[in-house]
DOTIKE-73767 format. One record per residue (C-alpha): x, y, z. Coordinates in steps of 0.5 Angstrom, whole numbers, padded with zeros to 4 digits, always signed. Each point is the difference from the previous one (the first is absolute). Example, Ala and Ser with C-alpha at 12.3 -4.5 7.8 and 13.67 -1.06 7.14 Angstrom:
<recs>
+0025-0009+0016
+0002+0007-0002
</recs>
This chain:
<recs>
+0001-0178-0067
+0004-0003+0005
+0001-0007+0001
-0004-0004+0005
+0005-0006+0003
-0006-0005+0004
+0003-0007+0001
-0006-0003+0003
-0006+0003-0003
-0004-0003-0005
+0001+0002-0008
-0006+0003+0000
+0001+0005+0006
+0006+0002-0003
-0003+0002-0007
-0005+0005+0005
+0005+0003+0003
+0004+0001-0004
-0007+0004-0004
-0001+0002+0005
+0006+0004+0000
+0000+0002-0007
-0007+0003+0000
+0003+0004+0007
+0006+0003-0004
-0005+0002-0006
-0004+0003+0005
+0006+0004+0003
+0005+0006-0004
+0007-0004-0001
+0003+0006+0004
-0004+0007+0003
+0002+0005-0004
+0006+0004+0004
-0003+0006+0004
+0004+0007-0001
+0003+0002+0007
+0001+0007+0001
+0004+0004+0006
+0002+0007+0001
+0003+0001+0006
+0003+0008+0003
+0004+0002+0006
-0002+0008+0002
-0001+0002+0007
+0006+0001+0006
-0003-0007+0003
+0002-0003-0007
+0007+0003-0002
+0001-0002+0008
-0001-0007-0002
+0007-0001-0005
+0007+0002+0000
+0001+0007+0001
+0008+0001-0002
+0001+0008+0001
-0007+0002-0002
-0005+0003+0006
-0007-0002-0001
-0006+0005+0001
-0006+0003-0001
+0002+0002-0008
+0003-0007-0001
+0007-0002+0000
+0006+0005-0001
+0007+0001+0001
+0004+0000+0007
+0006-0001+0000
+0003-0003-0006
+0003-0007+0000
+0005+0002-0006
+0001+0003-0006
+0000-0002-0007
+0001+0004-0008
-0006+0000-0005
+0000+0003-0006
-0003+0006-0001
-0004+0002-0006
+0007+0003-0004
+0003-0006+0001
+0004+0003+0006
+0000-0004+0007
-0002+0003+0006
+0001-0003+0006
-0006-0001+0005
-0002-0002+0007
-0004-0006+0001
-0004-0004+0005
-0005-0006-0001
-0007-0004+0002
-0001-0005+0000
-0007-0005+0000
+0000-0006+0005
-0003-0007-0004
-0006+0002-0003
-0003-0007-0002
-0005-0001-0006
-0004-0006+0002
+0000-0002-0007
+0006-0002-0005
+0001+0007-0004
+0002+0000-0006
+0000+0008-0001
+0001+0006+0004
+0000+0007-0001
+0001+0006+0005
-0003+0007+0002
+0004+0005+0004
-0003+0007+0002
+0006+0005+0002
+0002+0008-0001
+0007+0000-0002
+0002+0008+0000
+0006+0002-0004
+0006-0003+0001
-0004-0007+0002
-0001-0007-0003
-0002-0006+0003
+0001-0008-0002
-0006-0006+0000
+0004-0005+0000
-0004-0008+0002
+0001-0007+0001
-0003-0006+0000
+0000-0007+0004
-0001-0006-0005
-0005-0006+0000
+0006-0004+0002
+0001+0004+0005
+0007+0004-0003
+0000+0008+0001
+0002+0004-0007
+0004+0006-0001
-0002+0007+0001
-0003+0002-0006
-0002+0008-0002
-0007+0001-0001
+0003+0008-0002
+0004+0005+0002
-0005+0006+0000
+0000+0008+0002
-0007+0005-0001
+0005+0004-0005
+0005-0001-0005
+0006+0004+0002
+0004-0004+0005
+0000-0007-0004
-0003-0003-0005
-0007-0003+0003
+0001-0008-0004
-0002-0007+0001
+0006-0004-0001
+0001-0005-0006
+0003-0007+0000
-0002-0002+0008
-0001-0008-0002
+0003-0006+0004
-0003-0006+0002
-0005+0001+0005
-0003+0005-0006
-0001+0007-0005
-0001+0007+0001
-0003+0003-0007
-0001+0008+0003
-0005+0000+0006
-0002-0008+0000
+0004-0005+0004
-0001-0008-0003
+0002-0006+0002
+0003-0005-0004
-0003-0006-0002
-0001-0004+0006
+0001+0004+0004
-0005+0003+0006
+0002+0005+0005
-0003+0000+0007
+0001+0005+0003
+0004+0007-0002
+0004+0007+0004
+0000+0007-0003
+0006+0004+0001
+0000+0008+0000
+0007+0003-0001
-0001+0008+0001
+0006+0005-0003
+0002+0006+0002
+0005+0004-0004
+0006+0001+0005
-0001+0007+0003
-0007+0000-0002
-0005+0001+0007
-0006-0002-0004
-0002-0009+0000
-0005-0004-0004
-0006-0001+0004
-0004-0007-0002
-0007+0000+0002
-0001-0007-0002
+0002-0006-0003
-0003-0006-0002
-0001-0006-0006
-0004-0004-0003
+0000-0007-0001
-0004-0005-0005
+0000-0006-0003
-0005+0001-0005
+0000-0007-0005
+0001+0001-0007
-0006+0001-0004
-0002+0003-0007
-0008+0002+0002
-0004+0001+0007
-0008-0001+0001
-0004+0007+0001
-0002+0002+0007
-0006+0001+0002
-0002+0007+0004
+0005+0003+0006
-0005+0006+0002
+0002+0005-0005
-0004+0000-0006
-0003+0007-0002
+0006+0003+0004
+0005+0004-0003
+0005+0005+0003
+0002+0008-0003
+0007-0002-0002
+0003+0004-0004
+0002-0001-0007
+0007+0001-0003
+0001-0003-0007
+0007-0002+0000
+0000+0001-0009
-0001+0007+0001
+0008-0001+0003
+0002-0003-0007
+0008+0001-0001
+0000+0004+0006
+0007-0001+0004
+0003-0005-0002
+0005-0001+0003
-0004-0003+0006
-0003-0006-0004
-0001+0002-0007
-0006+0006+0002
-0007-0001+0001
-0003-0006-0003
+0004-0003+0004
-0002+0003+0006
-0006-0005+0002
+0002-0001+0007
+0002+0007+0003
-0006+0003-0004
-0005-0005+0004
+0004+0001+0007
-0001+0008-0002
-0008-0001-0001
+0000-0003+0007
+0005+0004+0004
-0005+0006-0002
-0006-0003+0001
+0002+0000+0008
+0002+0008-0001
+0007+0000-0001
+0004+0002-0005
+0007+0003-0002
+0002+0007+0003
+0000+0005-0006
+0009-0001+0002
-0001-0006-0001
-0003+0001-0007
+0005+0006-0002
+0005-0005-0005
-0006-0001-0004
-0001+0005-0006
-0007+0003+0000
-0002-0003-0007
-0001-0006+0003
-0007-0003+0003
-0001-0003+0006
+0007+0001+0003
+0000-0004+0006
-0001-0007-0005
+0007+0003-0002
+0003+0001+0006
-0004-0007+0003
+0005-0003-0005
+0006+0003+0000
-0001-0001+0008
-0002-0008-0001
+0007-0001-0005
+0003-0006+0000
+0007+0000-0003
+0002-0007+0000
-0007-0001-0002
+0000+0006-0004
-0007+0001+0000
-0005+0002+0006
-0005-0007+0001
+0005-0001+0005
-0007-0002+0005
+0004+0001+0006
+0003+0006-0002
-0007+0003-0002
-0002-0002+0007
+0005+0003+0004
-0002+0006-0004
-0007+0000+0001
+0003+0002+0007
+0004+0005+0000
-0006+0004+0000
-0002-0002+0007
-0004-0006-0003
+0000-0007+0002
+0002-0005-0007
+0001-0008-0001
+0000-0005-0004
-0004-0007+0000
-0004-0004-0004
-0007-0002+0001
-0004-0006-0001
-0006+0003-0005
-0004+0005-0002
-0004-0001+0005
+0006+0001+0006
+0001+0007-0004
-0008+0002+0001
+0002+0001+0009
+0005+0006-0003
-0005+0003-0004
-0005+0000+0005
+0005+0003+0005
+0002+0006-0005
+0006-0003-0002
+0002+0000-0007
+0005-0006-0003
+0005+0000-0005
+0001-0007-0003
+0005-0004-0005
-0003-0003-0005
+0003-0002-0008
-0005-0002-0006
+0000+0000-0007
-0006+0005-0004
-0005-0005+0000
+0001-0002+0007
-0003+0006+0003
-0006+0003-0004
+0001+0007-0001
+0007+0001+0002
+0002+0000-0008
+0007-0002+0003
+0005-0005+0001
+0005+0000+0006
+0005-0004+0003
-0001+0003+0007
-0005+0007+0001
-0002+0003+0007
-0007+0003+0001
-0005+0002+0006
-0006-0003+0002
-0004+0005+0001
-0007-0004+0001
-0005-0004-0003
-0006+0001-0004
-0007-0004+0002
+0002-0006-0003
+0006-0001+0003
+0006+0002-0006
+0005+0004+0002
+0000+0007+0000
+0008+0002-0002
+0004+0007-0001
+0004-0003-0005
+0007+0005-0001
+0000-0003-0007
-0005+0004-0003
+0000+0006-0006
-0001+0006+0005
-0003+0000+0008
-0007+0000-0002
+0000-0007-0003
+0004-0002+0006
-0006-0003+0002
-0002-0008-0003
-0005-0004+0002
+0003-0008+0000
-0003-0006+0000
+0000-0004+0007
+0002-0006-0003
+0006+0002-0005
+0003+0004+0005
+0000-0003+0006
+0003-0006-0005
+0006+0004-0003
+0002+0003+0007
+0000-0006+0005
+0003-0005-0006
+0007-0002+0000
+0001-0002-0006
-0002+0002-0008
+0002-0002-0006
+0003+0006-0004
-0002+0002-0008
+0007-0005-0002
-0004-0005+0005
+0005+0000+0005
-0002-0001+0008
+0003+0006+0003
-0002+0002+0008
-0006+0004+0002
+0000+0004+0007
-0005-0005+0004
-0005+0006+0003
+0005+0005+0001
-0002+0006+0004
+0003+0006+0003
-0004+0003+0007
-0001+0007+0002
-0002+0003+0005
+0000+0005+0005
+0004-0002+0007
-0004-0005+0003
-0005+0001-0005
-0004-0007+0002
+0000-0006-0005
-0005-0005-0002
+0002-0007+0003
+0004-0004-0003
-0005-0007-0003
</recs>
């Protein structure tokens, strides 16, 4: 209640006025709950890539590729030994947020023939008005013959973290604007150049929250979509060099589901490395081809992205607001995979616990509870699940839970990847 200062009111006029205040602020919330705030912004036409800093990189209709390089520089190969590469670089003008972001993660959509790799580097400009470092979101190629694909450990100043795809501000700290920067690599001698179709980013401030409220209908329910289903556990101990094997392979097995719904799928060579006692070959090679080595697992979202592309596919990662944002996409006959951690009894028919696991949203039933191709599941024929609204829509867009020691631990706060076929026409953003 504030104080009310009158020198030449009566008494009585003061004891009014200040009921009368008193009475507005109990009418009146102390403080309106902080709203999520949710952007995703991408450069991938010539007219875009014309409009940042083009350092021996030439722009045209595939994107951005090497020209002239600018210089030369040594990267380990797979073997330990170095190799000198040609390099050239892009960079973004000053994409300005609008809001003060904590979070940023990125996309890119590039083919990277033998011999290439390319670097997504960001910065930030901070609330106070200094500009970071650049920090790496990835170093990435399609294969994993010429470096080692990997996020990189132990990026952490006093602007923010980079914990494997998701760039964090430190407490305080905003950003209110950031750049992207491409640096493509050729091996010395090698013709071929990387070629990026897209980069782009998402930022958000989403407040710290333990529940959300249940949305109401987005104009999906009874709709579902004939994506396919592969179970991540029938992978069980396979390869376990990329991430420990298959039933840690929710993320690649979501993305595989997804990229063969719109009609591609790995080449038979692409497959060849893969016994012919293994079911579901392309999951193993979707997770062989989104391993992380920093990470040492493939639920780097960014790479499973960038992944998603390689197949002449377009794929980036948001958030979104609610269920009820996540209708639209289903409408248009886009799937989506989403973030989402809970214990066994959080998620009726789940029968798990998860501290992180990836899913496709495949559609809704009539009275709006999510239609999920869940990876962990006993066989492809139970991938299939029927998951209530209200609990699902809380365990994904979250950003905290307590876990069975009752400690908070993060949750990913409405995640989820986008992907489509080129210029495939996505809903509105709310």
């Amino acid at each position: 209640m504030r104080t009310s200062r009158s020198i030449h009111r009566s008494a009585l006029t003061v004891i009014i006025g200040a009921l009368a205040l008193t009475m507005s602020a109990c009418a009146q919330p102390a403080h309106a709950p902080e709203q999520p705030a949710i952007d995703y912004h991408q450069w991938h036409s010539a007219d875009d890539f014309q409009s940042g800093t083009a350092e021996g990189v030439r722009i045209g209709g595939a994107g951005i590729q090497i020209d002239e390089p600018i210089g030369t520089a040594a990267h380990p190969a797979p073997d330990g030994r170095a190799r000198d590469y040609d390099y050239a670089l892009w960079t973004s003008p000053l994409q300005a947020t609008g809001f003060g972001t904590t979070q940023l993660v990125a996309s890119w959509n590039a083919a990277t023939p033998p011999g290439t790799w390319l670097r997504l580097e960001m910065r930030g400009r901070t609330n106070t008005g200094a500009q970071t470092g650049w920090y790496v979101m990835g170093e990435w190629a399609s294969g994993d013959a010429d470096i080692h694909r990997t996020s990189l450990a132990g990026q952490s100043d006093v602007h923010g973290t980079v914990n494997v795809d998701t760039f964090t501000t430190s407490p305080g700290t905003t950003l209110s604007g950031y750049q992207l920067r491409a640096t493509l690599y050729r091996a010395v001698g090698t013709p071929a150049s990387p070629s990026v179709s897209m980069l782009g980013a998402m930022t958000s401030r989403i407040p710290d929250r333990f529940g959300v409220p249940t949305s109401g209908p987005g104009g999906a329910w009874g709709i579902e979509l004939p994506v396919p289903r592969y179970s991540q556990n029938v992978h069980s101990g396979h390869f376990p060099q990329y991430g420990g094997g298959g039933e840690a392979w929710c993320s690649p097995t979501s993305t595989e589901m997804v990229v063969e719904y719109w009609g591609k799928r790995p080449s038979e060579q692409d497959l060849a490395w893969i016994g012919p006692q293994h079911p579901d070959p392309a999951v193993d090679h979707a997770a062989r081809q989104t391993f992380d080595y920093a990470y040492d697992g493939t639920g780097n979202w960014s790479f499973n992205a960038a992944y998603a592309a390689t197949h002449g596919l377009e794929a980036h990662i948001t958030r979104l607001h609610s269920l009820a944002d996540a209708e639209p996409y289903i409408r248009s006959g886009i799937p989506l995979i989403t973030s989402q951690s809970f214990a066994a009894d959080e998620l009726d028919g789940a029968g798990y616990d998860t501290d992180g696991h990836l899913m496709v949203i495949v559609g809704f039933t009539t009275n709006g509870d999510v239609i999920a191709n869940d990876p962990a599941s006993s066989d492809d024929a139970a991938v299939r699940n029927v998951y209530p609204r209200a609990q699902f829509e809380n365990v994904w867009l979250r950003t905290k839970r307590r876990d069975a020691t009752g400690a908070v631990v993060d949750a990913s706060g409405g995640i989820a990847y986008i992907i489509t076929p080129p210029r495939f026409p996505l809903p509105a953003a709310p």
